[in-house]
VMD Tcl script that builds the backbone (N, CA, C; Angstrom):
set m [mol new atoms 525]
animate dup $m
set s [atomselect $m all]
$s set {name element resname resid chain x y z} {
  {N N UNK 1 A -11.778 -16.101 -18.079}
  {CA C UNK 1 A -10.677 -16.792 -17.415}
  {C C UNK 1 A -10.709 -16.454 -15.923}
  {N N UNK 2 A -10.547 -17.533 -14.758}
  {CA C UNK 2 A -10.183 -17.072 -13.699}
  {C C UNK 2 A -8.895 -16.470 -13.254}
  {N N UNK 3 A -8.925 -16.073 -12.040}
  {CA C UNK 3 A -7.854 -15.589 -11.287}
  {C C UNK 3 A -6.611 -17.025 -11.390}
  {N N UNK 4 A -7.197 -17.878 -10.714}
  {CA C UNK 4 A -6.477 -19.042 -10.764}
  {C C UNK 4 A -5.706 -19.623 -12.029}
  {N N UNK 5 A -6.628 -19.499 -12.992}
  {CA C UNK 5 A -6.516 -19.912 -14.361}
  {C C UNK 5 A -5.056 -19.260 -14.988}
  {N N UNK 6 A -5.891 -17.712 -15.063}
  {CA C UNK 6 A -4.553 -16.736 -15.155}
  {C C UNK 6 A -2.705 -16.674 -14.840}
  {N N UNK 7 A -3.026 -16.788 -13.137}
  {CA C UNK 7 A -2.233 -16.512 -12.373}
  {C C UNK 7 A -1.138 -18.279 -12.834}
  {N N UNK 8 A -1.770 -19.257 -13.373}
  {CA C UNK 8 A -0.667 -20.574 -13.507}
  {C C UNK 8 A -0.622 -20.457 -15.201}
  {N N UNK 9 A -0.864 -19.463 -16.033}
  {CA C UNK 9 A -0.435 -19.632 -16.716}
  {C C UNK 9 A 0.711 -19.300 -17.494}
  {N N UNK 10 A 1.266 -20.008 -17.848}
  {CA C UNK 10 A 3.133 -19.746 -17.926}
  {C C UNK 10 A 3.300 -19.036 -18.950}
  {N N UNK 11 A 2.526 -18.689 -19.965}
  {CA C UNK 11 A 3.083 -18.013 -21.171}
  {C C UNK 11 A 2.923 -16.709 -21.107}
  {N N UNK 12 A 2.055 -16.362 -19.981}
  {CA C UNK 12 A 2.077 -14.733 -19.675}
  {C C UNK 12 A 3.101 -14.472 -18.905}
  {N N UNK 13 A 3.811 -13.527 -19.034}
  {CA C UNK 13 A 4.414 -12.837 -17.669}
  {C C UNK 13 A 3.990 -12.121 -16.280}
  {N N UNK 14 A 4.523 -12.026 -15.606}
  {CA C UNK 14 A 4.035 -11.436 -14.013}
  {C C UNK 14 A 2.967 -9.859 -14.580}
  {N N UNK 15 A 3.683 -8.947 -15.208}
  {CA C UNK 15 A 3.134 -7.940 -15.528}
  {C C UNK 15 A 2.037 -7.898 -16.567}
  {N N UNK 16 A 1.960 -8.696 -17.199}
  {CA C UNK 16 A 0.707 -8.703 -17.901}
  {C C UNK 16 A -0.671 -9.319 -16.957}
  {N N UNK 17 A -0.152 -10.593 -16.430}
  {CA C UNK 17 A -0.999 -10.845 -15.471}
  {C C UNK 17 A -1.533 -9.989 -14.773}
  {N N UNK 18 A -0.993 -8.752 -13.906}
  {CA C UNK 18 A -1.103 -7.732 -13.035}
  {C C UNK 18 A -1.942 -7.210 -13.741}
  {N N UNK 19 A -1.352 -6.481 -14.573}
  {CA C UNK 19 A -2.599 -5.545 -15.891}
  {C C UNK 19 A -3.895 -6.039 -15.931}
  {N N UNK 20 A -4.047 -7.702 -16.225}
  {CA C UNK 20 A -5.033 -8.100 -16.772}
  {C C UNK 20 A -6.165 -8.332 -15.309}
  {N N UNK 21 A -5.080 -8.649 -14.011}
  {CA C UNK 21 A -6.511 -8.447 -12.966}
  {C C UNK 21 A -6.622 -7.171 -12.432}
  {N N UNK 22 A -5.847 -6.338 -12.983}
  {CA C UNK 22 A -6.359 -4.801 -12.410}
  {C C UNK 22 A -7.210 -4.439 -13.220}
  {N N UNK 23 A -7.372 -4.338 -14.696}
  {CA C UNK 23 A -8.289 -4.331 -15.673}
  {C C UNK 23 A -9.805 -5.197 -15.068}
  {N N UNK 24 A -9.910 -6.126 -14.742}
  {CA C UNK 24 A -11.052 -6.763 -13.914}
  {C C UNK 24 A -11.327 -6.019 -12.756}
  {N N UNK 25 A -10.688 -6.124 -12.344}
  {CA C UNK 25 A -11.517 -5.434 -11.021}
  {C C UNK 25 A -12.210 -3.467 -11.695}
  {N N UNK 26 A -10.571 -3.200 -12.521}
  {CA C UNK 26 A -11.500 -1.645 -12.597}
  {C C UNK 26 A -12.608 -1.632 -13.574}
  {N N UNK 27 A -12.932 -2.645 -13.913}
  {CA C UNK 27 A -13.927 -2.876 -15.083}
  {C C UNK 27 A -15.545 -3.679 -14.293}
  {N N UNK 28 A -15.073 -4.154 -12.865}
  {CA C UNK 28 A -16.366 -4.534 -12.143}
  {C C UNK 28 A -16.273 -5.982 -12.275}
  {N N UNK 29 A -15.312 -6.648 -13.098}
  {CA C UNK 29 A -15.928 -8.264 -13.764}
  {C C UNK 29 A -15.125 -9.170 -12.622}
  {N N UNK 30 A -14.214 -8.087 -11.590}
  {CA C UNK 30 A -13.886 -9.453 -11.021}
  {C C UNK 30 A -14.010 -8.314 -9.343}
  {N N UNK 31 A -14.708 -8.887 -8.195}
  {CA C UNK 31 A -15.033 -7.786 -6.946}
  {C C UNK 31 A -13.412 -8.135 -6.299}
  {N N UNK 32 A -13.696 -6.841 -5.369}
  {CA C UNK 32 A -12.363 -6.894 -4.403}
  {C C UNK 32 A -12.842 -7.972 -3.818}
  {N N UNK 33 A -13.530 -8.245 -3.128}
  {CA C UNK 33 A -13.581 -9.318 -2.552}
  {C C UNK 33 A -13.856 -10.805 -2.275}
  {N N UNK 34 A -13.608 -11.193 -3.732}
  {CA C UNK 34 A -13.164 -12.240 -4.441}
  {C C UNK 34 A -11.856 -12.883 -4.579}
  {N N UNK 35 A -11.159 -11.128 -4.946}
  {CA C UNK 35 A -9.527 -11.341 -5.166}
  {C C UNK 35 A -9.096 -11.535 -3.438}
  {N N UNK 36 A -10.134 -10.767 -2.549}
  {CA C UNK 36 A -9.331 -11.066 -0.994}
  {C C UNK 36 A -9.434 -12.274 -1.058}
  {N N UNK 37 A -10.079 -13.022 -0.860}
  {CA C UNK 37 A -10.624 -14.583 -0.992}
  {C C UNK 37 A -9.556 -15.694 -1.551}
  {N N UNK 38 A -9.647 -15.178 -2.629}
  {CA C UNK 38 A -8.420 -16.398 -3.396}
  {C C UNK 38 A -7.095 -15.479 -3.168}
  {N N UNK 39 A -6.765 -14.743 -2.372}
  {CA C UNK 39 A -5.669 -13.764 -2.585}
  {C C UNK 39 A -4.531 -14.589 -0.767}
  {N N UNK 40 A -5.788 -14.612 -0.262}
  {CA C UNK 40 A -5.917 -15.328 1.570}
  {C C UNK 40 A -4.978 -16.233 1.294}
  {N N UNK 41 A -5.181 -17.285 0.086}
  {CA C UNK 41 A -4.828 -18.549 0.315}
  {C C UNK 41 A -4.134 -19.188 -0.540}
  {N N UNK 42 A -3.438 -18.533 -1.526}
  {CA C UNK 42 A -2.964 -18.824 -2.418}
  {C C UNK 42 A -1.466 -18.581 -1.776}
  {N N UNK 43 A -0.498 -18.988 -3.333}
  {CA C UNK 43 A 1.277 -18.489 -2.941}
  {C C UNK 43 A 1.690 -17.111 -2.490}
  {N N UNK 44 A 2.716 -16.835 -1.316}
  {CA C UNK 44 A 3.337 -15.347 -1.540}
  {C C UNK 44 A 3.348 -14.448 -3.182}
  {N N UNK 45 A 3.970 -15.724 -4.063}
  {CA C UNK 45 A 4.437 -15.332 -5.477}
  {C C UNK 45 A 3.024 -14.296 -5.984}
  {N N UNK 46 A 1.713 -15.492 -5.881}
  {CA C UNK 46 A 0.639 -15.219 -6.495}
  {C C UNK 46 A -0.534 -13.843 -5.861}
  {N N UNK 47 A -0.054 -13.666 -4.438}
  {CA C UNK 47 A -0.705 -13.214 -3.801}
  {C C UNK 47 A -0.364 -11.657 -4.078}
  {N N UNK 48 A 1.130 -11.928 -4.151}
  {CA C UNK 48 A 1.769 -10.603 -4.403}
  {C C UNK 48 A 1.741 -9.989 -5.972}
  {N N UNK 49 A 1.074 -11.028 -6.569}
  {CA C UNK 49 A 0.749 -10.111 -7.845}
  {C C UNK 49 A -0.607 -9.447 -7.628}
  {N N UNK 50 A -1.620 -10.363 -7.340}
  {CA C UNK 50 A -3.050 -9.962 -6.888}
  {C C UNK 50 A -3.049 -8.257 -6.329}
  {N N UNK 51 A -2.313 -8.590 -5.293}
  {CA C UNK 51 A -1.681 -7.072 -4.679}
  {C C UNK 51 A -1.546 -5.961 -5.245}
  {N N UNK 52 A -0.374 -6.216 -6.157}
  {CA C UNK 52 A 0.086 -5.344 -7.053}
  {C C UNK 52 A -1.182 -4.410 -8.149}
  {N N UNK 53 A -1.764 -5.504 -8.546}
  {CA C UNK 53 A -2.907 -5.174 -9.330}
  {C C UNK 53 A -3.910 -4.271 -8.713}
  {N N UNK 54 A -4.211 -4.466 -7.433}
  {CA C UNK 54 A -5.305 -4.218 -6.872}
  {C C UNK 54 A -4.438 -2.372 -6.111}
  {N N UNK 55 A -2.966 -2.522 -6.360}
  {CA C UNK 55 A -2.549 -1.635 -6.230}
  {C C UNK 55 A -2.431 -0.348 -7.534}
  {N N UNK 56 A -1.819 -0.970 -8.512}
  {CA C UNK 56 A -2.324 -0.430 -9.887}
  {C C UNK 56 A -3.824 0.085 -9.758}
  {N N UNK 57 A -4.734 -0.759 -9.936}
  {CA C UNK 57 A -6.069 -0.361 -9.485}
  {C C UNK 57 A -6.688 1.006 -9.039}
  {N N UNK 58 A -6.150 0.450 -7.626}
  {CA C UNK 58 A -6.765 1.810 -6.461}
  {C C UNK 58 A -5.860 2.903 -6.917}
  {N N UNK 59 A -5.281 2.894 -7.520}
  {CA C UNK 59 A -4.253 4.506 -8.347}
  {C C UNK 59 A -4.832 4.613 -9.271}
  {N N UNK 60 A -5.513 4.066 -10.610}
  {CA C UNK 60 A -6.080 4.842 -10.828}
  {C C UNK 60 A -7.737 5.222 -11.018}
  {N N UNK 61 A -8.415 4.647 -10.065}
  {CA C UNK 61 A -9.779 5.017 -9.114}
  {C C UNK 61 A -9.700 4.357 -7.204}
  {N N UNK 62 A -9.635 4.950 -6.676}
  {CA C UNK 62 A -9.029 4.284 -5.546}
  {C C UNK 62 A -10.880 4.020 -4.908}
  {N N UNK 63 A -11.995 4.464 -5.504}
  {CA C UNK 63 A -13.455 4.725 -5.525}
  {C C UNK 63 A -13.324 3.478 -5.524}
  {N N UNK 64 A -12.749 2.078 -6.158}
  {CA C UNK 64 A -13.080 0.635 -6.079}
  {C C UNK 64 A -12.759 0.064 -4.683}
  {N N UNK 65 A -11.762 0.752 -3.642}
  {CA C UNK 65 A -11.823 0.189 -2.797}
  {C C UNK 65 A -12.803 0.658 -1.252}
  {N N UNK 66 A -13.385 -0.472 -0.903}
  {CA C UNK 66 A -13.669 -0.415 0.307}
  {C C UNK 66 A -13.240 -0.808 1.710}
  {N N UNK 67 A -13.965 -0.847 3.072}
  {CA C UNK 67 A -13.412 -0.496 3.873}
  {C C UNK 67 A -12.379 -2.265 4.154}
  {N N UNK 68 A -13.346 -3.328 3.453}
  {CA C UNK 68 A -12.654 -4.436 3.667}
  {C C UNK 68 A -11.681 -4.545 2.864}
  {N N UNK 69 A -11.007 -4.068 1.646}
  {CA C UNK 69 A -9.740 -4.029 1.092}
  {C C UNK 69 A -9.306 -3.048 1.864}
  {N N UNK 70 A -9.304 -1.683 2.521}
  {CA C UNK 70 A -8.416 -1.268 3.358}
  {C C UNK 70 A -7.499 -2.288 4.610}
  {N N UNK 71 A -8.465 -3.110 5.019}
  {CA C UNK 71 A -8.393 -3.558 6.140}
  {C C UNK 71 A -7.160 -4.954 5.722}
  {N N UNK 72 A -7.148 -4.927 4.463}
  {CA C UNK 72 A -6.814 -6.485 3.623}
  {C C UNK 72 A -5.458 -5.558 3.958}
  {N N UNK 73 A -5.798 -4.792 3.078}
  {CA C UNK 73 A -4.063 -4.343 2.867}
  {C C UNK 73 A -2.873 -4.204 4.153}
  {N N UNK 74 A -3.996 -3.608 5.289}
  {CA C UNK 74 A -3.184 -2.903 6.206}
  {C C UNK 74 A -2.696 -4.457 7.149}
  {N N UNK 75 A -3.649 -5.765 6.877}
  {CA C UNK 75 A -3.117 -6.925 7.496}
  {C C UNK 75 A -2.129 -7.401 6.648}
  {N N UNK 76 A -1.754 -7.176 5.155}
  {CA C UNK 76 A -0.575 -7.540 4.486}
  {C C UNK 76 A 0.676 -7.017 4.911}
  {N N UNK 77 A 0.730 -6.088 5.364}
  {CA C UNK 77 A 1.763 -5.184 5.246}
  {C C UNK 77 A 2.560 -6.014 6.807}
  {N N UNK 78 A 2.201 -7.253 7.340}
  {CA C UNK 78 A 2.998 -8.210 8.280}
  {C C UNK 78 A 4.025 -9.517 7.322}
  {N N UNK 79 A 2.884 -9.240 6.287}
  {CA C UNK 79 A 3.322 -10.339 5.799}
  {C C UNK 79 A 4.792 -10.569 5.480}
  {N N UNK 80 A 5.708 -11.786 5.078}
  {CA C UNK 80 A 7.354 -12.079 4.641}
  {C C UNK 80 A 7.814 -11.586 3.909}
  {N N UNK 81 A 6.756 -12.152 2.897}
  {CA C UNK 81 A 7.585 -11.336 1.496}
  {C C UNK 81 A 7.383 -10.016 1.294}
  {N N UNK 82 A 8.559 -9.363 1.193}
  {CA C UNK 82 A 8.452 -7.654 0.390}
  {C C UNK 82 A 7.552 -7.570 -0.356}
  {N N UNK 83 A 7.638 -7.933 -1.333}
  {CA C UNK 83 A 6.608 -7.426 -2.428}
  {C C UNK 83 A 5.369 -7.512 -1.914}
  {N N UNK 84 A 4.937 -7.897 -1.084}
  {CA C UNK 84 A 3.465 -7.961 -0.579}
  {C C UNK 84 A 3.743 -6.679 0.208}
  {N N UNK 85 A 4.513 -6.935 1.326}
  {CA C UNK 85 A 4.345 -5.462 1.981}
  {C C UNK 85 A 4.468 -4.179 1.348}
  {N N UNK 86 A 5.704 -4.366 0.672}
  {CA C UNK 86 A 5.773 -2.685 -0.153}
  {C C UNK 86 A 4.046 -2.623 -1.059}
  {N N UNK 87 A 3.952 -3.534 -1.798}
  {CA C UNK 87 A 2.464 -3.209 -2.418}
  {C C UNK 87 A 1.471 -2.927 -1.603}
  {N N UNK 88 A 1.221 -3.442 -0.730}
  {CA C UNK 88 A 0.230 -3.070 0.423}
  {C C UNK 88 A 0.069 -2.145 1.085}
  {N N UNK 89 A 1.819 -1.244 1.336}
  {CA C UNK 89 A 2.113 0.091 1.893}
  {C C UNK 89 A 1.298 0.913 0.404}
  {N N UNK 90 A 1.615 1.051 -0.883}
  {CA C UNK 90 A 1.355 1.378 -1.848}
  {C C UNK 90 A -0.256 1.661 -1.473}
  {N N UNK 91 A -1.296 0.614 -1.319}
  {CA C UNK 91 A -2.472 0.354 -1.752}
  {C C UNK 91 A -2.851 1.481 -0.511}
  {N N UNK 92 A -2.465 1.546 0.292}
  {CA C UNK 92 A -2.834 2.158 1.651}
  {C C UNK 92 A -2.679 3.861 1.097}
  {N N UNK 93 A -1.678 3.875 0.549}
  {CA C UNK 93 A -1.071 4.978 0.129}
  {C C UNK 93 A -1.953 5.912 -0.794}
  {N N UNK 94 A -2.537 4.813 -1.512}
  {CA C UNK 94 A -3.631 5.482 -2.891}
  {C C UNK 94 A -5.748 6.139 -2.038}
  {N N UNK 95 A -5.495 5.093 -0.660}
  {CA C UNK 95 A -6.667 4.883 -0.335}
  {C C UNK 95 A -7.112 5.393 0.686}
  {N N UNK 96 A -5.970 5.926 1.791}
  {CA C UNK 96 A -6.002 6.193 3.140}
  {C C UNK 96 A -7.096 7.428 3.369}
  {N N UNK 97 A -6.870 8.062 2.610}
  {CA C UNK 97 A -7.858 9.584 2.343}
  {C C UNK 97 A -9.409 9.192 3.102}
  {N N UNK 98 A -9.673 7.607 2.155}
  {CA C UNK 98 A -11.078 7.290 2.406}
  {C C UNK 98 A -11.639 6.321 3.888}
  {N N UNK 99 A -10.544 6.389 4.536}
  {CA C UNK 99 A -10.876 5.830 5.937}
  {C C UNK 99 A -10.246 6.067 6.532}
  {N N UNK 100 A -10.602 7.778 7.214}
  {CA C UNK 100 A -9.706 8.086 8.477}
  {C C UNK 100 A -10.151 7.668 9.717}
  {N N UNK 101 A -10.856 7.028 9.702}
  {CA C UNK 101 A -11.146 6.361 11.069}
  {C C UNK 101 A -10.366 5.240 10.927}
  {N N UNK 102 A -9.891 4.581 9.972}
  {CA C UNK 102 A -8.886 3.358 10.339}
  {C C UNK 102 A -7.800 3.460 10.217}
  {N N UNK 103 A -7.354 5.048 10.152}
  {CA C UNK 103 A -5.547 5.388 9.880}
  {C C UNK 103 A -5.004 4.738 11.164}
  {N N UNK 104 A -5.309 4.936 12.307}
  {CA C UNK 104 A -4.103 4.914 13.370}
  {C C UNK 104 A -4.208 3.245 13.539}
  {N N UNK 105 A -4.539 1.823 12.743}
  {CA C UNK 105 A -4.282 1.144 12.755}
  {C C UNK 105 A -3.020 0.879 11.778}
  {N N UNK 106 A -3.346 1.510 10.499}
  {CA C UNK 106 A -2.496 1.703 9.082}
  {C C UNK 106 A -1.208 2.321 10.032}
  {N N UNK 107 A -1.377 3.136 10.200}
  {CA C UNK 107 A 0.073 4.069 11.084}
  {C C UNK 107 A 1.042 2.842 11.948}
  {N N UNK 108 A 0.232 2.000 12.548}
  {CA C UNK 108 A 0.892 1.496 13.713}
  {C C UNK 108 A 1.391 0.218 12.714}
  {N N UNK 109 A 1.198 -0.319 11.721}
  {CA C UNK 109 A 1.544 -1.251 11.056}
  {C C UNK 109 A 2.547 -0.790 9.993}
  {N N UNK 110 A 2.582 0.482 9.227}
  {CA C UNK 110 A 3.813 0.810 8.611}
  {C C UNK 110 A 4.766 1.331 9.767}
  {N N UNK 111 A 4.509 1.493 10.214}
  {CA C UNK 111 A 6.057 2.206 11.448}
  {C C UNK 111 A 6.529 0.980 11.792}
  {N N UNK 112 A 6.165 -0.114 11.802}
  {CA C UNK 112 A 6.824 -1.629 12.226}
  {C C UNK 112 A 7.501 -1.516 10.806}
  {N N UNK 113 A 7.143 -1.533 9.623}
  {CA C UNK 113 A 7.966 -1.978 8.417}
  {C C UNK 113 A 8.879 -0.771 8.063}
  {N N UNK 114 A 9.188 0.604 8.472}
  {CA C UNK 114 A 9.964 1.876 8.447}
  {C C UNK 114 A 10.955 1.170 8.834}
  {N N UNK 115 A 11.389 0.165 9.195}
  {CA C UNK 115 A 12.770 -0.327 9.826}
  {C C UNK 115 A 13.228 -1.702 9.320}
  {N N UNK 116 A 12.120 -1.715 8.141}
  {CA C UNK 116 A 12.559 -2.852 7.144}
  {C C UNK 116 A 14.075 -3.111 6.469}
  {N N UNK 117 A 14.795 -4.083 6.764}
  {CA C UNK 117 A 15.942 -3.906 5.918}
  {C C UNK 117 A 15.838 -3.511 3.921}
  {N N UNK 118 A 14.751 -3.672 3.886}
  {CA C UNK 118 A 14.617 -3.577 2.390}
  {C C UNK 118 A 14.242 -2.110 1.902}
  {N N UNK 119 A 15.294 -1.584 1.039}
  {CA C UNK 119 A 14.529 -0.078 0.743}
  {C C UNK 119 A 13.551 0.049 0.427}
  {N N UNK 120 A 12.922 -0.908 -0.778}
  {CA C UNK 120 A 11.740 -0.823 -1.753}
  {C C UNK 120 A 10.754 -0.898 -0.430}
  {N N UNK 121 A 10.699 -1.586 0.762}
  {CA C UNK 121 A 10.115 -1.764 1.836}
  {C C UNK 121 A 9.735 -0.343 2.541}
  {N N UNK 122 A 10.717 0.307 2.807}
  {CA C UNK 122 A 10.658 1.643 3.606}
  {C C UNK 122 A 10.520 2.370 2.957}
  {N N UNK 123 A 10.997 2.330 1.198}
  {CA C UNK 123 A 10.254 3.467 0.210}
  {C C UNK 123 A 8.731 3.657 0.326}
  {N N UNK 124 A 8.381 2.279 0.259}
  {CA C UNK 124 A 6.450 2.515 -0.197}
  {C C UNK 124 A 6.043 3.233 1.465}
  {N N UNK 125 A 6.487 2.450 2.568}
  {CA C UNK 125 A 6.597 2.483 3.681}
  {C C UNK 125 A 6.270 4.136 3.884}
  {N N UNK 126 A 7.315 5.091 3.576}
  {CA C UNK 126 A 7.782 6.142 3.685}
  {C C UNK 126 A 6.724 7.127 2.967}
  {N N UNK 127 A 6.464 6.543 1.577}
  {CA C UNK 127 A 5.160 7.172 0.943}
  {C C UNK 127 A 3.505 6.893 1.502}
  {N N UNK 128 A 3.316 6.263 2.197}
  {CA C UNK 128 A 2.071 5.673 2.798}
  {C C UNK 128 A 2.077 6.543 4.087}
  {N N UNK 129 A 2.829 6.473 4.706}
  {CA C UNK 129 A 3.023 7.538 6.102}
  {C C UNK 129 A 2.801 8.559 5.852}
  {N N UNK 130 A 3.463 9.548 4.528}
  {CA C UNK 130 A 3.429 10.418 4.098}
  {C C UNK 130 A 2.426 11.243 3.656}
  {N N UNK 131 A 1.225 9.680 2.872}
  {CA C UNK 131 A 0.270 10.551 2.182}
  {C C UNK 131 A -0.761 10.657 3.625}
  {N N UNK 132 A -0.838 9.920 4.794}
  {CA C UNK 132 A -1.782 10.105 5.643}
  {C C UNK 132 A -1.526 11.242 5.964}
  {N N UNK 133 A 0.063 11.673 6.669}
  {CA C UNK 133 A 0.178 13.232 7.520}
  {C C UNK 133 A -0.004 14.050 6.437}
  {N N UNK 134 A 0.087 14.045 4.977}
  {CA C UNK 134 A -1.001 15.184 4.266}
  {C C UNK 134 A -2.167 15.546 4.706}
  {N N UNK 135 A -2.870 14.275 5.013}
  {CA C UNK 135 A -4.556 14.256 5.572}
  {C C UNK 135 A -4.606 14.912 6.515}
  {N N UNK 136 A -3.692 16.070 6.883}
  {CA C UNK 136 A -4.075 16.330 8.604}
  {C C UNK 136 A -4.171 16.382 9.223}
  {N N UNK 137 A -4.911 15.299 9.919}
  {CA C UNK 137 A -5.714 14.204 10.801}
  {C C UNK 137 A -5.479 14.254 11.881}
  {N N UNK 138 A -5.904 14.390 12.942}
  {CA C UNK 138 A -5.714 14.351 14.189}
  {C C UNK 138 A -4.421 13.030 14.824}
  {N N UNK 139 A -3.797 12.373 13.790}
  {CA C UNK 139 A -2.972 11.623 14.217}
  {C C UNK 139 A -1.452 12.299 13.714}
  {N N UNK 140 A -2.232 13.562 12.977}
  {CA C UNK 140 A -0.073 14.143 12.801}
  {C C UNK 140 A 0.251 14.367 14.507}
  {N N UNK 141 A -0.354 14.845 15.268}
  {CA C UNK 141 A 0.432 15.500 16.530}
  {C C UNK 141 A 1.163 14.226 17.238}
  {N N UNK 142 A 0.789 13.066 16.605}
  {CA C UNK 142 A 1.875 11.720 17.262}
  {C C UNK 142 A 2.848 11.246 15.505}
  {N N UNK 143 A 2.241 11.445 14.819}
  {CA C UNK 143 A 2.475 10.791 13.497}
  {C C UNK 143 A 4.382 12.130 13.697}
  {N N UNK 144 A 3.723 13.227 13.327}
  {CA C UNK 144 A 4.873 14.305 13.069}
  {C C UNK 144 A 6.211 13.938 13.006}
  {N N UNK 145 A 6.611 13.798 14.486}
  {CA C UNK 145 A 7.613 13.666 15.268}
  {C C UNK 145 A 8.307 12.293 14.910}
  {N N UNK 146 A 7.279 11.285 14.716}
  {CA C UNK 146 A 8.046 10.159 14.158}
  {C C UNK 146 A 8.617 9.944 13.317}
  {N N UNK 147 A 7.743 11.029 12.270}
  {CA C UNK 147 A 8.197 10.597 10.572}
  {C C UNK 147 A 10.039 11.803 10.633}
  {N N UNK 148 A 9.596 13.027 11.430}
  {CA C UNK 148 A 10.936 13.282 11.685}
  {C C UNK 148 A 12.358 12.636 11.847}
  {N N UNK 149 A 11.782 11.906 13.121}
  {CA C UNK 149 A 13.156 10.917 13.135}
  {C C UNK 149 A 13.391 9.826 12.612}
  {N N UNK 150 A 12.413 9.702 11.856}
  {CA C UNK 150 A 12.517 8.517 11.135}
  {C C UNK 150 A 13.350 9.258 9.826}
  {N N UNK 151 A 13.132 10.243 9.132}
  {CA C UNK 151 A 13.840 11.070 8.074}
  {C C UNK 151 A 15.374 11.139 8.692}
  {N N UNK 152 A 15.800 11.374 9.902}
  {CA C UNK 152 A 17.211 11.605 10.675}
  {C C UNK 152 A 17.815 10.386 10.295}
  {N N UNK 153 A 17.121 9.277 10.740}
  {CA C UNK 153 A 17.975 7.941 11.175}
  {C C UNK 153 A 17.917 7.113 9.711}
  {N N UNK 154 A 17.033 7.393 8.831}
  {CA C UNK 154 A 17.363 7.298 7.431}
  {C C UNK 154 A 18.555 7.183 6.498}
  {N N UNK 155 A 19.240 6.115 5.973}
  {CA C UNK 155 A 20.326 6.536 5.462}
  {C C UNK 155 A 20.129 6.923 3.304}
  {N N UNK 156 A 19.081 5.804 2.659}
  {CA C UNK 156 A 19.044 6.095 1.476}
  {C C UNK 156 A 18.506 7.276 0.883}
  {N N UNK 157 A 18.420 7.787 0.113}
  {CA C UNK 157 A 18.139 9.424 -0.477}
  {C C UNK 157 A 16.852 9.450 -1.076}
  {N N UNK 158 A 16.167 8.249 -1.589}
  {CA C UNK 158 A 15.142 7.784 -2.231}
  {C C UNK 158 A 13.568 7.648 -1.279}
  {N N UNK 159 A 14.204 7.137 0.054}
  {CA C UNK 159 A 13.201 6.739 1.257}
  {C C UNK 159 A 13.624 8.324 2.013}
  {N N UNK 160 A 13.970 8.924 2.146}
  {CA C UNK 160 A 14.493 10.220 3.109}
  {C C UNK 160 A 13.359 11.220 2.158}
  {N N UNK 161 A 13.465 11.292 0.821}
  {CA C UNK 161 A 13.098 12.264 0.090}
  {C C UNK 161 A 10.979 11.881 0.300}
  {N N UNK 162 A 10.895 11.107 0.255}
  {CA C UNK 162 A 9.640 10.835 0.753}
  {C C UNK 162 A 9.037 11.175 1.891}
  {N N UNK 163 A 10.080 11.132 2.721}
  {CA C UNK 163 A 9.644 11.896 4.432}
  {C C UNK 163 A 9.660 13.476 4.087}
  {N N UNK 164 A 10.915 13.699 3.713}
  {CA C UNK 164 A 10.636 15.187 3.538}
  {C C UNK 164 A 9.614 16.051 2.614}
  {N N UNK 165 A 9.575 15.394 1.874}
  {CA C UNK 165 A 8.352 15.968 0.777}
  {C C UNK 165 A 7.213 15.866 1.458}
  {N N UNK 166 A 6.703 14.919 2.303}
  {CA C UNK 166 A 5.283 14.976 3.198}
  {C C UNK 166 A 5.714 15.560 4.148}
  {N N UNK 167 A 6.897 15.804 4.781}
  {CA C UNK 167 A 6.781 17.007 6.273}
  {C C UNK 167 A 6.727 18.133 5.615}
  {N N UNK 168 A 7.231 18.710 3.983}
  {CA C UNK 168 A 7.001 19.947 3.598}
  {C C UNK 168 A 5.726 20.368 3.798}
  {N N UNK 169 A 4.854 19.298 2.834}
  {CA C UNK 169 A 3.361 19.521 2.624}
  {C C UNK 169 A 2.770 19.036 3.460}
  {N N UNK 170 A 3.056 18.471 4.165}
  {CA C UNK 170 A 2.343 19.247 5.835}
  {C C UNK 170 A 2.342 20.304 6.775}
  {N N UNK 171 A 3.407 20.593 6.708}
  {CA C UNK 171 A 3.791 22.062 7.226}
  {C C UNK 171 A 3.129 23.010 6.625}
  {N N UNK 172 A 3.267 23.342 5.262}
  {CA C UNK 172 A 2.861 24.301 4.463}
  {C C UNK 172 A 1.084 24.330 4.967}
  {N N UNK 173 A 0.630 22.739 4.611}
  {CA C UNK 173 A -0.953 23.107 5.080}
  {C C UNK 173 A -1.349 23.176 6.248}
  {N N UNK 174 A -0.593 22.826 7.496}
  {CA C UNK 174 A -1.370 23.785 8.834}
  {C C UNK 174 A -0.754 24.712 9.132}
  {N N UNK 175 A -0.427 25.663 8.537}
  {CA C UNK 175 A 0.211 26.892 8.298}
  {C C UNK 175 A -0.819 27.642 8.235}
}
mol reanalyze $m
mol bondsrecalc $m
mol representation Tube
mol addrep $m
């Protein structure tokens, strides 16, 4: 069955669908960059499941993605609809480890969505920021300070607890 095929058929639900193209891709039968392809040009609705999957996915082998699904994700995360961005913050989140040379693009594109009216937005948001300043990286000495005040000016307990749990375990490791 294709992506296409799949994705219009009405008797599945959203989440099985998801399952069934994350199962493809972690199984090899369908490439990331296939799903970028028909992912480009299809509906928000459809695109944002693709997403999701490919987010499922990279959690649990994030080894399937390369540097052009990094690059996919970190251009989603402009996109309208939430669910694309929060999934995309997600995918970044599972993957960032494997391209620190393209964090401080990833960085400069979730700090635009940290001020998302949508929690689920600034949750994933909040966890994606988070797992990079684990990494270290020569971008905490600008990253730090932001995710600080970004934890201050924070009002939900859900997106706050995400900042603080990565300024812990950052602290603790350049200690």
């Amino acid at each position: 069955m294709a992506i296409d095929d799949l994705l219009k058929d009405k008797t599945k639900k959203t989440k099985e669908k998801t399952e069934t193209i994350s199962k493809w891709l972690l199984e090899g039968s369908l490439p990331t960059d296939e799903l970028i392809v028909f992912a480009e040009k299809t509906t928000d609705s459809e695109k944002a499941t693709c997403i999701e999957a490919v987010e499922y996915a990279t959690k649990q082998n994030p080894k399937i993605a390369d540097e052009t699904l990094f690059l996919f994700a970190i251009e989603m995360l402009h996109q309208k609809a939430p669910r694309i961005k929060w999934e995309s913050a997600k995918i970044i989140a599972n993957i960032a480890y494997a391209f620190p040379e393209k964090l401080s693009i990833a960085v400069e594109k979730l700090l635009v969505n940290s001020g998302h009216t949508g929690t689920v937005v600034r949750w994933a948001t909040a966890y994606a920021l988070g797992e990079i300043l684990k990494l270290n990286t020569n971008l905490n000495e600008s990253l730090l300070p932001k995710l600080e005040s970004l934890l201050e000016k924070e009002t939900q307990n859900g997106v706050k607890k995400k900042y603080s749990d990565a300024l812990k375990k950052s602290k603790v490791g350049s200690t």
